[in-house]
C-alpha positions as CSV (number, residue, x, y, z in Angstrom):
1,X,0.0,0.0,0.0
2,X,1.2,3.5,-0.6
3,X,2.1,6.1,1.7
4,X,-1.1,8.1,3.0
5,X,-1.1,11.1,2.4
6,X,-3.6,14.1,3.4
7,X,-7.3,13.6,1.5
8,X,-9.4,15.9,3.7
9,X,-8.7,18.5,5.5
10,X,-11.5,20.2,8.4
11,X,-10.2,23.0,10.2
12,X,-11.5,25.3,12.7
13,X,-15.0,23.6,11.6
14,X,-17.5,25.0,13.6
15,X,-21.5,25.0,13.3
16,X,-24.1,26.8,15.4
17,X,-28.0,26.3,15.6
18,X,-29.2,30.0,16.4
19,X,-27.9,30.0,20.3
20,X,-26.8,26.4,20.0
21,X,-22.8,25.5,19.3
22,X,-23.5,22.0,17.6
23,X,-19.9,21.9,16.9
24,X,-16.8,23.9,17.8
25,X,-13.4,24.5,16.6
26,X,-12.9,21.1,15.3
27,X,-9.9,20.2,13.0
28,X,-9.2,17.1,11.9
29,X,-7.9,14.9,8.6
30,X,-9.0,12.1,6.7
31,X,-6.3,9.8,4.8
32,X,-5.7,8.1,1.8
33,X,-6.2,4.2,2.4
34,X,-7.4,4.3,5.8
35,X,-10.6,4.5,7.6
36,X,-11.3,7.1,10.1
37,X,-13.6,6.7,12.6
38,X,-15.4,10.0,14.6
39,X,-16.8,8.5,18.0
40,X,-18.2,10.3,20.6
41,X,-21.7,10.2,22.7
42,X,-25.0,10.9,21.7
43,X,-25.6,14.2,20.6
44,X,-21.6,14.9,20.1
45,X,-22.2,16.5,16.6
46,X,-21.1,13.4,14.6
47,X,-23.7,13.5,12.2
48,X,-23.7,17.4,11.9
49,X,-19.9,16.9,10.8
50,X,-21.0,14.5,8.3
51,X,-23.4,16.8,6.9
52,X,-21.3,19.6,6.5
53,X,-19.0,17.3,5.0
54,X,-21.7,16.5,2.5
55,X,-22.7,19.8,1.9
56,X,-26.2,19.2,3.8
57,X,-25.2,22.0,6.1
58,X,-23.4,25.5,5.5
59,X,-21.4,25.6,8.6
60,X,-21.0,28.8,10.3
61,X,-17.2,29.0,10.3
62,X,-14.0,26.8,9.0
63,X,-12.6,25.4,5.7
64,X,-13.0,21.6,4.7
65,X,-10.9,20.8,1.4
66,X,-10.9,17.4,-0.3
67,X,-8.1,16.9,-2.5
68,X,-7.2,14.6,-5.4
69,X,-3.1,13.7,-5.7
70,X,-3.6,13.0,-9.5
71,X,-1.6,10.2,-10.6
72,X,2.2,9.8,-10.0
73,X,2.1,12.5,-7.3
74,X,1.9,13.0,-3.5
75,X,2.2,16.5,-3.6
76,X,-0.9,18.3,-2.0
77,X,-1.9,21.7,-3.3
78,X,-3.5,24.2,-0.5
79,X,-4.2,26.9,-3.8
80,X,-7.4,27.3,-4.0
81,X,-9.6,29.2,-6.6
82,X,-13.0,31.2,-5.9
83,X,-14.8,28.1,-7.6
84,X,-13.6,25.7,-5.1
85,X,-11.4,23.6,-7.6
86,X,-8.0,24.0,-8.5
87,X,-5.7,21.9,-10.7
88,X,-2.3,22.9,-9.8
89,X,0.7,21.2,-9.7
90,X,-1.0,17.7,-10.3
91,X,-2.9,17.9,-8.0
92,X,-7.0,19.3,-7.2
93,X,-8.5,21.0,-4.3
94,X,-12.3,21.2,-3.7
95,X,-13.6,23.8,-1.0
96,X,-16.5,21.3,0.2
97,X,-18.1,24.5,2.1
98,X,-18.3,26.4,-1.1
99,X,-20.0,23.5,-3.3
100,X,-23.9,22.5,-2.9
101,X,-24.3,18.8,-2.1
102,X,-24.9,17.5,-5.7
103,X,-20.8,18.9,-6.7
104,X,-19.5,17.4,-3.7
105,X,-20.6,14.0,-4.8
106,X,-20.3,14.5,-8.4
107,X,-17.4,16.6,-8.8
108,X,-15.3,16.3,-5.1
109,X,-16.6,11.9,-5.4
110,X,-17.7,11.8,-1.8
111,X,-19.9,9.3,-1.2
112,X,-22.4,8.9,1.5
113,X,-24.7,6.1,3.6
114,X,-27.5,7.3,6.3
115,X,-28.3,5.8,9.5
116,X,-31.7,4.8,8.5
117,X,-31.4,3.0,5.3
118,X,-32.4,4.5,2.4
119,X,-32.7,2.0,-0.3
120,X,-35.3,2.4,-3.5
121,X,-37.8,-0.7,-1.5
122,X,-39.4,-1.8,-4.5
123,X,-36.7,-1.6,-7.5
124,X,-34.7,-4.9,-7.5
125,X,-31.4,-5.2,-5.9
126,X,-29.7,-5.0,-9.3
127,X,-31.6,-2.1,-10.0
128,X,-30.4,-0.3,-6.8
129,X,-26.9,-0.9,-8.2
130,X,-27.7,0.9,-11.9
131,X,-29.8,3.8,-10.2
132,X,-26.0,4.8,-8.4
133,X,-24.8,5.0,-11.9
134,X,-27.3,7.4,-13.4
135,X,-25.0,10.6,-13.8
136,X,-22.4,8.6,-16.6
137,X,-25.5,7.0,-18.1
138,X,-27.0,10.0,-18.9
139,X,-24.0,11.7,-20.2
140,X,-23.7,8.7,-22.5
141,X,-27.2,9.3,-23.6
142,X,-26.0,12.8,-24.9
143,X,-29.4,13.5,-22.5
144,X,-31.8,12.9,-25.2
145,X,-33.8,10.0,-26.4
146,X,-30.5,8.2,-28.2
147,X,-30.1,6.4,-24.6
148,X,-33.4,4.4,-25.2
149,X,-32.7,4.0,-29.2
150,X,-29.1,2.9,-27.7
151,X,-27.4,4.4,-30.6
152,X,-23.6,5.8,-29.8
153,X,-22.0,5.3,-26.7
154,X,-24.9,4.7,-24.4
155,X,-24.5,0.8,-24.9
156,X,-21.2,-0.2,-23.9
157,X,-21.8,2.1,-20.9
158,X,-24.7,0.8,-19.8
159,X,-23.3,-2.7,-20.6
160,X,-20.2,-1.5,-18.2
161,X,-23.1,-0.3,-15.7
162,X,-24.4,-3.7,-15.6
163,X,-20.8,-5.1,-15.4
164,X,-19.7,-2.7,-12.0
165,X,-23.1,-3.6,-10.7
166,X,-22.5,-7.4,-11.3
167,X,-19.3,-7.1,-9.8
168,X,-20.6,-5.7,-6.4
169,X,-23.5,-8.4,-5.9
170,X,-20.4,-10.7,-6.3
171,X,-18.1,-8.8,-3.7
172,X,-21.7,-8.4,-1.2
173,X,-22.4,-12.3,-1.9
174,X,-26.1,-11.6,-2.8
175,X,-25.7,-11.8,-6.8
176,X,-28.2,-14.7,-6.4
177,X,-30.7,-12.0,-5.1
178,X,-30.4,-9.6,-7.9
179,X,-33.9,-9.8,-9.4
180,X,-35.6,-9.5,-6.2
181,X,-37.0,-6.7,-4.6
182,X,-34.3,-4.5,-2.2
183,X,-36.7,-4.4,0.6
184,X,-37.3,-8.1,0.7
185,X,-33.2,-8.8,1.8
186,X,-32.7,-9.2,5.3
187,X,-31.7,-5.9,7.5
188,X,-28.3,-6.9,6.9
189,X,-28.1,-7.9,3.9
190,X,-29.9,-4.5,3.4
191,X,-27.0,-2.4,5.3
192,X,-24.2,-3.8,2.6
193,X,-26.3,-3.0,-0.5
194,X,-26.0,0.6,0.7
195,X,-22.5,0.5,1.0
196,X,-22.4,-1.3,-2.6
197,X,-24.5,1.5,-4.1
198,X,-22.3,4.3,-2.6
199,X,-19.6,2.4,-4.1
200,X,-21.0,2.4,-7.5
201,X,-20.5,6.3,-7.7
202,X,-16.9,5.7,-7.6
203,X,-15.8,7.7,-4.3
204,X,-12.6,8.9,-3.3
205,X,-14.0,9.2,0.2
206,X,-17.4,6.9,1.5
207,X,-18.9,8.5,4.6
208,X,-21.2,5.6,6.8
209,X,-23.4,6.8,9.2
210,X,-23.7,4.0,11.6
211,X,-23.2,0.7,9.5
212,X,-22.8,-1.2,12.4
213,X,-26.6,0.3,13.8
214,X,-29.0,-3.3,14.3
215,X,-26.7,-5.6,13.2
216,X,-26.2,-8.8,14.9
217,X,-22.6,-10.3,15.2
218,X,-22.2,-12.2,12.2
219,X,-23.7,-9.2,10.6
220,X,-20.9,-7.0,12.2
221,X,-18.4,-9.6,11.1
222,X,-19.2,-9.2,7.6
223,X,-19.3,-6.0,7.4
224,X,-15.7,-5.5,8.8
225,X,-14.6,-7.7,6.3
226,X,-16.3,-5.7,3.3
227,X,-14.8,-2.2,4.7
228,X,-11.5,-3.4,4.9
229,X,-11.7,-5.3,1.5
230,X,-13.5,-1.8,0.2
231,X,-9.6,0.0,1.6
232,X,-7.3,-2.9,1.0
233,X,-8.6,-4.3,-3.1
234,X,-9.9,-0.5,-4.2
235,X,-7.9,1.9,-2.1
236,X,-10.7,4.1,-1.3
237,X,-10.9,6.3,2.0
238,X,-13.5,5.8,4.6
239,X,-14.5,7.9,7.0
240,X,-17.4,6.3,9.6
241,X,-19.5,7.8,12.6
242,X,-20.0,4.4,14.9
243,X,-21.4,3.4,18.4
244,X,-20.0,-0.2,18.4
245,X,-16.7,-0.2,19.8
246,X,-15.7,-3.5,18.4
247,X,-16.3,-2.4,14.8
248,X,-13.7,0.8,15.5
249,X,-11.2,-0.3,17.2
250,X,-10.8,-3.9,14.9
251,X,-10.8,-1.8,11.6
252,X,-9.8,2.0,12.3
253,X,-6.2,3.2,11.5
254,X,-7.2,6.5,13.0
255,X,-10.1,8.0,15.2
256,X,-11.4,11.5,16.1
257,X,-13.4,11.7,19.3
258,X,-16.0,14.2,19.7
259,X,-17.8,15.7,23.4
260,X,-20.6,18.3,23.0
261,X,-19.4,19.4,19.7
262,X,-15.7,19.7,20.3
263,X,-12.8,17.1,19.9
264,X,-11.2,16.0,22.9
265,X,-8.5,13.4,21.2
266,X,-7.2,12.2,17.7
267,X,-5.0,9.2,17.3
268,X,-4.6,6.0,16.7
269,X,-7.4,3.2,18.7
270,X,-4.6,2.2,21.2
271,X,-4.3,5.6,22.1
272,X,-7.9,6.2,22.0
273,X,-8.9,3.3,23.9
274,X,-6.2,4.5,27.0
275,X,-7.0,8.3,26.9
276,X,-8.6,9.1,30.2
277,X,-10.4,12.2,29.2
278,X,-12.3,9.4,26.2
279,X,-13.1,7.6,29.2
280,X,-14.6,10.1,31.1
281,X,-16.7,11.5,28.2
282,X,-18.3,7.4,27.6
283,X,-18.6,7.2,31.3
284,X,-20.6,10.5,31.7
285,X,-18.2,11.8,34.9
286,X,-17.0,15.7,34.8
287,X,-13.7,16.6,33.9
288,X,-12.4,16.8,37.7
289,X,-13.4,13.3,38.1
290,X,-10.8,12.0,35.4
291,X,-8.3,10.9,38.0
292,X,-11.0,8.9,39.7
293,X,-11.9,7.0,36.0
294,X,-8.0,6.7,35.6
295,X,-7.4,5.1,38.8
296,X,-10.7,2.9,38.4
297,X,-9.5,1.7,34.9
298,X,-5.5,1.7,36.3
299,X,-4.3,3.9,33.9
């Protein structure tokens, strides 16, 4: 595996909620190749994060940049234009808190799951697959009628479609499934179709919200094993809000923890794991109470 190297950057990211501070101050980065997980109790401002990340939310304050090393380079360009994309030095640079949602998944390839799945019920599994695939389907089409005459190149990309579909049933193990109705799979099985459609787009960067949530622990197992076969066989980033504890600490490289909107550590799950103050915040004890926690755990 190559060297990681910087993909996105938050700083000084902060969003407020008329007199409420959802989240404050926080700087953090996201990798190339690894997965990064952002823990923290309920009501920590995870999901806020994610949606400024996604452009659901204008935050108040702060910079996020995605950025693309193109090919044969590691350098990262911080140049900026007032578009939001740059293409400088190999390399390109997209403002995230200057784009509205539909650039940041189309143009900055950030991809994205929801707590609550959000699969199309009553298309088939297969069908879920092609939907994720719309944008270079149309462009093949010219966006006329020539897509349903299949005349130019609209064939061999929706043949391809079909192909990159195929081949994500396969990597999911429910290709045998692929004519039947999405909401008829099991929850679980449900929870890795998401992640298979998100990976359809083609991300740089796949943002789960929770793909652990309901899952029982064979469930858990197998999705471990198809978020680490998602960074190891394709490279791609991950960055993941998650309760279960198991699921982080057995599959993060890196993890930001977040208190009442504001980060209070960053590093790897070993150092995570023995950080008092991370111990404190799970536990629900003030911050004067941390020697207590530290001498109850031994640290």
């Amino acid at each position: 595996m190559s060297e990681a190297i910087t993909l996105l950057k938050v700083e000084h990211l902060t969003m407020r909620f008329g007199g409420l501070t959802a989240v404050n101050d926080l700087s953090f980065e996201a990798r190339t190749g690894e997965i990064t997980a952002l823990i923290g109790p309920n009501g920590a401002g995870k999901t806020t994060v994610f949606n400024c990340i996604t452009g659901f939310y204008k935050p108040t304050e702060g910079r996020m940049a995605l950025i693309h090393p193109l090919p044969d380079t590691d350098q990262l360009i911080a140049d900026t234009t007032q578009r939001g994309v740059s293409s400088i030095n190999r390399a390109s640079v997209h403002l995230l808190e200057r784009m509205p949602d539909f650039r940041i998944a189309w143009e900055a390839k950030i991809a994205r799951t929801f707590q609550n799945i959000r699969l199309f019920s009553g298309m088939t599994v297969l069908e879920n697959l092609l939907v994720a695939q719309h944008n270079p389907l149309m462009i093949a089409s010219g966006f006329t009628f020539l897509g349903v005459l299949g005349i130019g190149g609209y064939k061999a990309r929706e043949k391809q479609a079909v192909e990159k579909a195929k081949f994500w049933l396969e990597k999911i193990n429910l290709i045998h499934r692929a004519d039947d109705p999405a909401g008829d799979l099991p929850y679980g099985d449900q929870r890795r179709l998401e992640i298979a459609r998100a990976m359809c787009t083609d991300p740089v960067l796949l943002c789960l919200d929770e793909p652990a949530a309901g899952l029982n622990p064979r469930e858990s197992l197998e999705l471990n094993n198809l978020l680490l076969s998602i960074r190891a066989d394709l490279g791609t980033a991950l960055l993941l809000i998650e309760h279960d504890m198991s699921v982080v600490m057995e599959i993060s490289d890196h993890v930001v923890v977040l208190d009442y909107g504001t980060k209070i550590a960053d590093g790897t799950p070993q150092e995570i794991q023995a950080d008092p103050k991370v111990i404190a915040a799970y536990l629900g004890v003030d911050d004067e109470e941390v020697a207590a926690v530290e001498a109850e755990v031994g640290l």
